[in-house]
FIMAR-769954 format. One record per residue (C-alpha): residue number from 1; residue in three letters; x negated, y, z. Coordinates in steps of 0.001 Angstrom, whole numbers, plus 524288, in hexadecimal, padded with zeros to 5 digits. Last residue first. Layout:
BEGIN
REC	NUM	ALA	X	Y	Z
...
//
This chain:
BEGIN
REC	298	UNK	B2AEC	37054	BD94F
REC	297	UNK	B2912	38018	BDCB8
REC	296	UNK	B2691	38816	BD11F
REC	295	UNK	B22B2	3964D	BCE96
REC	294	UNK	B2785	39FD5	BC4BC
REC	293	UNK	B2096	3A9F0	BBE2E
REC	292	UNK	B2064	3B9AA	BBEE7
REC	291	UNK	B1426	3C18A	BBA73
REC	290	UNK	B0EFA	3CE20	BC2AE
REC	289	UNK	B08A1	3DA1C	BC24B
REC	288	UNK	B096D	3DAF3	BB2A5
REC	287	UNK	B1294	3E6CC	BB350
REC	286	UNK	B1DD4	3E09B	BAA88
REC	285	UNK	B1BBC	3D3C5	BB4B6
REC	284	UNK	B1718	3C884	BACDF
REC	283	UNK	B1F21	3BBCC	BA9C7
REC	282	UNK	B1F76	3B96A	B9C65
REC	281	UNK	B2588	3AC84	B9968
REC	280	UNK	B21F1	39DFE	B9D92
REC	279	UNK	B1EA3	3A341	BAD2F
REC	278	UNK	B1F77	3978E	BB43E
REC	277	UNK	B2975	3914D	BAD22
REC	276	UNK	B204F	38640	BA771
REC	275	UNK	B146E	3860A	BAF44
REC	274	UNK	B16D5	38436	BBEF2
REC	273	UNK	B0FC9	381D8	BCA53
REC	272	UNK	B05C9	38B20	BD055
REC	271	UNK	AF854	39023	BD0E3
REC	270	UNK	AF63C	39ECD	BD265
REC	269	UNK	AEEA2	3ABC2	BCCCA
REC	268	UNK	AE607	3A454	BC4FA
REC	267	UNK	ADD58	3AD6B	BBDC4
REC	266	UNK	AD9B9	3AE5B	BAF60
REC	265	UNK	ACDE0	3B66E	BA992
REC	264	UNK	AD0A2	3BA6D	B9AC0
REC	263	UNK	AC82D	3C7E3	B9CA0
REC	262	UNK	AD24B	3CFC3	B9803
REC	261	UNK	ADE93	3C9DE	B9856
REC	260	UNK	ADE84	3C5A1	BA4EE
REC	259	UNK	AE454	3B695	BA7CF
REC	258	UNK	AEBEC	3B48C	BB360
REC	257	UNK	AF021	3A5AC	BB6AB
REC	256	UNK	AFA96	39F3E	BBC89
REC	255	UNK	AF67B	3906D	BBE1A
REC	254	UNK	AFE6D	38620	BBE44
REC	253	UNK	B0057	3791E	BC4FB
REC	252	UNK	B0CE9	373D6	BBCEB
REC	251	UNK	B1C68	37429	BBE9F
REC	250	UNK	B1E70	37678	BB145
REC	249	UNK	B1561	372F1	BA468
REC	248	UNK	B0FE2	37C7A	B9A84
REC	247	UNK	B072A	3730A	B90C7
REC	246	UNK	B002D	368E8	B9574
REC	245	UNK	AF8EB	3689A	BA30B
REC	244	UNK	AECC8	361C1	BA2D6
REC	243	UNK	AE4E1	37111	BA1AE
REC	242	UNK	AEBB4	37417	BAEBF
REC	241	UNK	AF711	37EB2	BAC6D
REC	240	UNK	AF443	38DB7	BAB2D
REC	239	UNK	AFD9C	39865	BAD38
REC	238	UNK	AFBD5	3A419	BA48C
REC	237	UNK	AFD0A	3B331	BA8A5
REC	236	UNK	AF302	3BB55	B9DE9
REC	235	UNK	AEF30	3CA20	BA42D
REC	234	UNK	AEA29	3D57D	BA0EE
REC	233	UNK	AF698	3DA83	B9434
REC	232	UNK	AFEB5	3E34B	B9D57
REC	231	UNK	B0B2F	3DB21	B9B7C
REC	230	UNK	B01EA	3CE27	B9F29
REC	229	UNK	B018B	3C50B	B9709
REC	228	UNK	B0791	3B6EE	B9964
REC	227	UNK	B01C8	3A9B7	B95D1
REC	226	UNK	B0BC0	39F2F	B977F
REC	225	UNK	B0310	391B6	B9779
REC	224	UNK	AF325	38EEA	B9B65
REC	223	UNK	AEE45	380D8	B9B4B
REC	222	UNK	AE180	38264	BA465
REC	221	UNK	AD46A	37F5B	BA099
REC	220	UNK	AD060	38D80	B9C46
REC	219	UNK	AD22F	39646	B8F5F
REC	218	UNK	ADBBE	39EEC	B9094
REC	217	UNK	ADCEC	3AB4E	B86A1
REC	216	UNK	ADBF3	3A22B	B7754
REC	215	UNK	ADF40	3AC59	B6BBF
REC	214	UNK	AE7D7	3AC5B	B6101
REC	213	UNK	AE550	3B853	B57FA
REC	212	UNK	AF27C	3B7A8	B4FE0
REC	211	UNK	B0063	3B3C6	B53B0
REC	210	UNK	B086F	3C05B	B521D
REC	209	UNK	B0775	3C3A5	B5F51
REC	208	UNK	AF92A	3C315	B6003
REC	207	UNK	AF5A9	3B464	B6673
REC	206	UNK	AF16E	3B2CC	B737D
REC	205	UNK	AEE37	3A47A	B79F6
REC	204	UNK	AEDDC	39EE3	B8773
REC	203	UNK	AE888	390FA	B8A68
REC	202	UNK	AF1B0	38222	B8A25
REC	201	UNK	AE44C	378A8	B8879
REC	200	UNK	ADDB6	37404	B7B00
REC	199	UNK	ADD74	38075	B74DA
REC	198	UNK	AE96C	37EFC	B6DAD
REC	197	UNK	AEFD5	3800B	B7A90
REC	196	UNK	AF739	38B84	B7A87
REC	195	UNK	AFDED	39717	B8441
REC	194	UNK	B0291	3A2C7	B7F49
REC	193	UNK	AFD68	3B2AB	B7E71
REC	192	UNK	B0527	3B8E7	B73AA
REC	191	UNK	B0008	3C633	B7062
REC	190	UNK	B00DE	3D493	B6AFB
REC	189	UNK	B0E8F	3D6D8	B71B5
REC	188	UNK	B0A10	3E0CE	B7CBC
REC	187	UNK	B0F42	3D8C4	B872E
REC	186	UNK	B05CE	3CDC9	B842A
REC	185	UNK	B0EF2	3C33A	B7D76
REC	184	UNK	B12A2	3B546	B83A6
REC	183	UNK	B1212	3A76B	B7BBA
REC	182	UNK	B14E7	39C59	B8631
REC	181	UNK	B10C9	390E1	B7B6E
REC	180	UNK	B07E4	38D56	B6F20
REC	179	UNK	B04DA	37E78	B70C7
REC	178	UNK	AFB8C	376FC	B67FC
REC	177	UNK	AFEB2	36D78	B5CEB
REC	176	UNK	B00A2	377F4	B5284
REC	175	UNK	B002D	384F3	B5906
REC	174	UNK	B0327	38E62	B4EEF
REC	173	UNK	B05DF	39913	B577A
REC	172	UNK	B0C62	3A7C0	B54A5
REC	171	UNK	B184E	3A31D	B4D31
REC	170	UNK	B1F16	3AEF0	B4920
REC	169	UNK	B2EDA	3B097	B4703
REC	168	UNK	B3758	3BE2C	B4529
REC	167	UNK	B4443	3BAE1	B4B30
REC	166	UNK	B48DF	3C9B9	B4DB0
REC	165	UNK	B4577	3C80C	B5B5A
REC	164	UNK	B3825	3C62E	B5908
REC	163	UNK	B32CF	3B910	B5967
REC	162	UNK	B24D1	3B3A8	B5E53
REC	161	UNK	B1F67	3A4D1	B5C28
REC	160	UNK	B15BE	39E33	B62B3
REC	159	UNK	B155E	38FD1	B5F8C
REC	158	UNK	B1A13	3809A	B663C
REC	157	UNK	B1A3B	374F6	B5DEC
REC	156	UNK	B214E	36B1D	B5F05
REC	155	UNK	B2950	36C2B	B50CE
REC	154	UNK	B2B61	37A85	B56E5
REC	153	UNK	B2A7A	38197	B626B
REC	152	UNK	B2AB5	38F77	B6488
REC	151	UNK	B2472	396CE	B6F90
REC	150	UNK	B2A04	3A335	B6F75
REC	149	UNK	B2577	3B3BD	B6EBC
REC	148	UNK	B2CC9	3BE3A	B6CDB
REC	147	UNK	B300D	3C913	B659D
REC	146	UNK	B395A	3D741	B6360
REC	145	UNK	B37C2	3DA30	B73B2
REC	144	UNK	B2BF4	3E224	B6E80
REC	143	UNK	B2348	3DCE5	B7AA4
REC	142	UNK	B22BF	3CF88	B75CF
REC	141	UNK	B2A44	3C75B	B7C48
REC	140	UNK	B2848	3B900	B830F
REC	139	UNK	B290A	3A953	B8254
REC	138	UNK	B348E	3A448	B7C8F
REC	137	UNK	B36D8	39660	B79A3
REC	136	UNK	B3AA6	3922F	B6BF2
REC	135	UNK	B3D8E	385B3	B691F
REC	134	UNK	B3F02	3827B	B5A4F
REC	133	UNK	B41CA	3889B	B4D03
REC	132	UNK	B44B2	396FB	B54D2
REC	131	UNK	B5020	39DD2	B5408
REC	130	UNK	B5054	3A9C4	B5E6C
REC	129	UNK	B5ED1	3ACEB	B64C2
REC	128	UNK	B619F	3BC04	B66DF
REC	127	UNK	B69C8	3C088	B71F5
REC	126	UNK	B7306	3CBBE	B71D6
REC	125	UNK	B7166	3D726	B7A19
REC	124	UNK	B7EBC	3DC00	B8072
REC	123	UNK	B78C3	3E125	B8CAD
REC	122	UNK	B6858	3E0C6	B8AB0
REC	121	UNK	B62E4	3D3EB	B8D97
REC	120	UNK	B6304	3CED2	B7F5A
REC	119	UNK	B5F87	3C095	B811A
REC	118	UNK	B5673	3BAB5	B7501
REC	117	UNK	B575F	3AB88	B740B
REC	116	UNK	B4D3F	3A2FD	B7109
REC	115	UNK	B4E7C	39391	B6E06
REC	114	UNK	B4ABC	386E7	B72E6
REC	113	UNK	B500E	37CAA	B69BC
REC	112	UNK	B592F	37316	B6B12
REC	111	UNK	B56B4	36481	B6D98
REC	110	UNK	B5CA0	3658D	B7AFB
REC	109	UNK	B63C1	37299	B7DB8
REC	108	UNK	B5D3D	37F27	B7A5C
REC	107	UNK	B54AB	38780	B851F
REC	106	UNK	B56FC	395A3	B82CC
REC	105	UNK	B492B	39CDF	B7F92
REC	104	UNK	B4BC5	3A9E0	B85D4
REC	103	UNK	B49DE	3B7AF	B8179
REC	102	UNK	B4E69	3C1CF	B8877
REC	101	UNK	B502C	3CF9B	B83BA
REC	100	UNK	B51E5	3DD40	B8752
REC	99	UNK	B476C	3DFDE	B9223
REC	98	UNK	B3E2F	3E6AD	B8860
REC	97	UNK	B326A	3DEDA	B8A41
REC	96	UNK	B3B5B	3D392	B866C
REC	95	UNK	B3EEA	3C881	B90BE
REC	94	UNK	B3BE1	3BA5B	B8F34
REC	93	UNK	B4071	3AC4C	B8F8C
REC	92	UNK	B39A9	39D69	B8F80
REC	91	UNK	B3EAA	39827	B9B9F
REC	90	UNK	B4935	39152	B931D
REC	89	UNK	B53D6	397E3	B94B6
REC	88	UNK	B6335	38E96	B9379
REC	87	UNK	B6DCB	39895	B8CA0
REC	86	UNK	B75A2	3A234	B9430
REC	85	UNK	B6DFC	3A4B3	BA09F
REC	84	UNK	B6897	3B197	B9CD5
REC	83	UNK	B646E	3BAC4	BA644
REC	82	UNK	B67A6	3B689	BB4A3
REC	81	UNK	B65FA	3BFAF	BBF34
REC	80	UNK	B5BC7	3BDB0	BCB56
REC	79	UNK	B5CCF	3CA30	BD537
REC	78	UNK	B4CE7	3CC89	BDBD9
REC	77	UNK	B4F89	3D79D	BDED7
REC	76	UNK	B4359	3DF03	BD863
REC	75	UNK	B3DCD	3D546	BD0CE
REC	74	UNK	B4C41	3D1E5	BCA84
REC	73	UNK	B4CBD	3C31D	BC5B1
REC	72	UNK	B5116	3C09F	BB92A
REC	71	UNK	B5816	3B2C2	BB407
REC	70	UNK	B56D6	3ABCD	BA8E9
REC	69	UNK	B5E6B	39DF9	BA839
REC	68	UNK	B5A03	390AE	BA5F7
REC	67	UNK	B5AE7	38C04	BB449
REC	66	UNK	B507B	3978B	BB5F7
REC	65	UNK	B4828	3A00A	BAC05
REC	64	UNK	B43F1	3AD10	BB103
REC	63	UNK	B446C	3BC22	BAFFB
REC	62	UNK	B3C87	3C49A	BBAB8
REC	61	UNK	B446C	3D2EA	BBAEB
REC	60	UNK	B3EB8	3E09C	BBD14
REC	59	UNK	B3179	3E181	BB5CB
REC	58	UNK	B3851	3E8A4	BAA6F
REC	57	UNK	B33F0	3DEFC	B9F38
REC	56	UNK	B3BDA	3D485	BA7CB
REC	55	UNK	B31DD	3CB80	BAF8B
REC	54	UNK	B2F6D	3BDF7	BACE8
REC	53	UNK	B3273	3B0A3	BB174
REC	52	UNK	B3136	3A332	BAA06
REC	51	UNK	B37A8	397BB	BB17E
REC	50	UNK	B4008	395DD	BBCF1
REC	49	UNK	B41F4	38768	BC196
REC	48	UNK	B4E51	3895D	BCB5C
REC	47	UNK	B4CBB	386C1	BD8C3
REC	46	UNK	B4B1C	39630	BD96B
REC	45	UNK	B4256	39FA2	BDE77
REC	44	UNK	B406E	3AED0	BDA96
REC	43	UNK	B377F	3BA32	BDDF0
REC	42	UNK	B2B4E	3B331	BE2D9
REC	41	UNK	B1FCF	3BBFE	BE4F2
REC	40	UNK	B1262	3B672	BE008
REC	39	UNK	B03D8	3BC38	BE356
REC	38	UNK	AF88C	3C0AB	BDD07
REC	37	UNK	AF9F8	3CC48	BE29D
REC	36	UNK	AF73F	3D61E	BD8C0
REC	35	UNK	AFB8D	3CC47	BCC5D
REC	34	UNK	B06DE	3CC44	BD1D5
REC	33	UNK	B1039	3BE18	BD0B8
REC	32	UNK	B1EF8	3BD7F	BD0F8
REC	31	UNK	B2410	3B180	BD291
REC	30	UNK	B314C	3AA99	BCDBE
REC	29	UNK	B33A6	39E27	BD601
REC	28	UNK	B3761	38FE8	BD234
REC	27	UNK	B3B3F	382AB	BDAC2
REC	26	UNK	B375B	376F7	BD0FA
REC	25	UNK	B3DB6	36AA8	BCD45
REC	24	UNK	B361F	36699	BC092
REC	23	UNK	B34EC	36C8A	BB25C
REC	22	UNK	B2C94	36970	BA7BB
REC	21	UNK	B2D08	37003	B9B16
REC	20	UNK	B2675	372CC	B8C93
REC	19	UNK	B2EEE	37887	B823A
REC	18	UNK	B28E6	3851F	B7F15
REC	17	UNK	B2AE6	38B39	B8D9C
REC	16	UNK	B3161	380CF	B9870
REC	15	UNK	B3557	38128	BA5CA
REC	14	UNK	B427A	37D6D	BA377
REC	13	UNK	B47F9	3754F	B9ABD
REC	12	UNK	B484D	36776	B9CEF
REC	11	UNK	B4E52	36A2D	BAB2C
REC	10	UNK	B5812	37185	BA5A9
REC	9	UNK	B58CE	3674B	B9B8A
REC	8	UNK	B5C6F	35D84	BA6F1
REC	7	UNK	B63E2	36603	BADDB
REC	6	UNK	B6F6B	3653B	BA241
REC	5	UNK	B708D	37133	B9AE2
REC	4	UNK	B7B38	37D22	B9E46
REC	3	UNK	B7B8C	38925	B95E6
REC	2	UNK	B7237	392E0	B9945
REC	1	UNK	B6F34	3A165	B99B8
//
């Protein structure tokens, strides 16, 4: 997917969702954690930085972002293919519930804006480019395969938006001087679980799909980015930053956290370094036994 850019703005670009990014030398490997034994397998290493895995719909492949490009990894054989490596990914990208699209926010040159483009992965699908009066970076599907959701940035600010495929429009956040960021739907559509810090701090929100009934689900002393919900609806995956850490940083002390859904308790299941890359998109297994993310070794 990729034409060539100077190292520099490779450098520039990677390891970033809505804009922000740091990046340093870093050794990177694709885990796979269970939630049954609280343990991590590693299924893929590279000198590379690798950003943003998740599983294909069918529970078969792990997609990620590396040197620009999307690859797959097969669980069973553990055979990496490239996907697309015809225009420059951002780690922002996602598969539909239905296994017949990928959407990716392509990174434009210099002074151009991020934008989204729509891969057909079926033979002889055409791809579908999505205008959008600013940067647009790409955060997840609803479970029609019609809409999706995207952080979109504009005059400095970043909102919530969603867009079907047909270009219908809706901004979901009005967030003035506060950020709106790493938008993700429950599987069943009904919300948008994100990350803000109009309360002071970076906590977890959840608006209705459409916008409506915002409500606050972290609140704690931590800075907490990329909430994920679990495909069976108990569980919230966030990773939390120390409270003087701004916004979504790289190469960080993290924690990966667990949050049920029904009695809001959270649980560290490990300490480690990252942020930015670790697991930007959604990154649950289809059964909910496991979640994929990367880990980094400066």
């Amino acid at each position: 997917m990729q034409k060539f850019y100077p190292l520099f703005f490779l450098l520039i670009f990677m390891l970033f969702s809505c804009g922000e990014n740091e990046t340093q030398e870093v050794s990177s490997s694709i885990e796979v954690f269970s939630l049954e034994s609280k343990g991590s397998k590693t299924i893929y290493t590279s000198e590379n930085i690798i950003s943003s895995p998740q599983w294909s719909p069918d529970g078969k492949y792990i997609f990620f972002n590396e040197n620009e490009n999307i690859l797959q990894i097969s669980v069973e054989d553990g055979l990496v293919e490239t996907v697309i490596s015809s225009v420059p990914c951002s780690p922002n990208y996602g598969i539909s519930s239905d296994g017949k699209s990928l959407a990716v926010s392509v990174l434009g040159k210099p002074g151009d804006n991020t934008q989204i483009t729509i891969f057909s992965l079926e033979e002889d699908g055409q791809s579908q480019n999505f205008t959008f009066n600013g940067d647009a970076w790409f955060h997840g599907w609803d479970p029609t395969g019609n809409r999706f959701v995207f952080c979109g940035k504009q005059s400095d600010k970043l909102d919530i938006y969603s867009a079907s495929l047909q270009g219908e429009l809706a901004k979901l956040t009005n967030s003035g001087d506060f950020l709106s960021n790493t938008p993700d739907y429950s599987l069943d559509g009904k919300y948008i679980y994100f990350s803000s810090d109009r309360s002071g701090i970076a906590e977890v929100w959840r608006i209705d799909a459409n916008g409506d009934n915002l409500k606050q689900i972290t609140s704690d002393d931590y800075n907490n980015w990329f909430p994920h919900p679990s495909p069976d609806g108990n569980n919230l995956l966030f990773l939390s930053y120390n409270n003087d850490v701004y916004k979504h940083p790289s190469n960080e002390e993290i924690q990966v956290r667990l949050m049920s859904l029904s009695d809001k308790k959270a649980e560290t299941l490990f300490e480690t370094i990252g942020g930015q890359g670790t697991f930007n998109m959604p990154c649950w297994s289809p059964d909910s036994k496991s979640f994929v993310y990367v880990n980094y070794t400066p």
